[in-house]
N, C-alpha and C positions, 0 to 999 in steps of 0.2 A: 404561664406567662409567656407570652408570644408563641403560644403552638395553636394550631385551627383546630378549632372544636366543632363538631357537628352540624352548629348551626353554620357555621361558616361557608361549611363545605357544599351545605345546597344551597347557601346565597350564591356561591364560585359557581358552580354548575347552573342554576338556574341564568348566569349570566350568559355563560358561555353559550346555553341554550340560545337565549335572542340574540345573541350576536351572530352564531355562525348561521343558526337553525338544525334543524333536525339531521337534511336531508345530505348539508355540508359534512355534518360530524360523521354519520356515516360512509360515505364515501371516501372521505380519510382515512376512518378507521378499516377498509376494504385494502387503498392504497397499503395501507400502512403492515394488513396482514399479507397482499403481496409480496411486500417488500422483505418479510422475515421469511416467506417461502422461497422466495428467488435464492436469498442468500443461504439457506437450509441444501437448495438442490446444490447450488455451488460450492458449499464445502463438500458435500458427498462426493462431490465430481472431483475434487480436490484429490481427496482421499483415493480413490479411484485410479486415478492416473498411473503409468508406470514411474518408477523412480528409474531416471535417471541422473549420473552426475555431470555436477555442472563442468562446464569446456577446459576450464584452468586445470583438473581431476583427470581428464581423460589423457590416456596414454598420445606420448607423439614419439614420432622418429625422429632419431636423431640427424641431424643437422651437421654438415661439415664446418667445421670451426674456419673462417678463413682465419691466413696466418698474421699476425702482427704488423700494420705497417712500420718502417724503418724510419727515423724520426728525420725530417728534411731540412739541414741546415741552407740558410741563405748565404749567397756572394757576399753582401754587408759583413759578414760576421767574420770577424779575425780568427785564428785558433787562440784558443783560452790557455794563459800561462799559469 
C-alpha cells in the first residue's frame, strides 16, 4: 500500500524519458559522474596535504606585559571620607 511497484516504475521512467529525452539524461548523468570524480580527486588531495596546525596552536613569543595604568582621578572629585 503506497510503495511503487514495477509497473509504476516504467510508467516514471518512460516519463521522464519524453520529458527530458534521451540525450539530456545522458549528459546529466556524464555531469553528474564528473561531479563525484572532482570530489573523489579533492578528498585525495585532502588527505595529501601536510598537516599543519592551525595559527591559535602555533608557538609565539612572548610579549612584554606593559605595566598597569594608575587609575586617574578628576579635579571634580573631593577626597572620599
Amino acid at each position: 500500500m503506497g510503495g511503487l511497484s514495477l509497473p509504476h516504475l516504467i510508467v516514471l521512467a518512460l516519463v521522464v524519458l519524453i520529458l527530458f529525452g534521451r540525450g539530456r539524461i545522458s549528459d546529466m548523468m556524464g555531469d553528474f559522474g564528473k561531479g563525484i570524480k572532482s570530489f573523489k580527486e579533492g578528498m585525495a588531495d585532502e588527505t595529501n596535504r601536510p598537516v599543519t596546525p592551525p595559527p591559535s596552536q602555533l608557538p609565539q613569543a612572548q610579549q612584554p606585559v606593559p605595566p598597569a595604568a594608575q587609575p586617574v582621578q578628576s579635579e571634580h572629585q573631593g577626597p572620599t571620607a
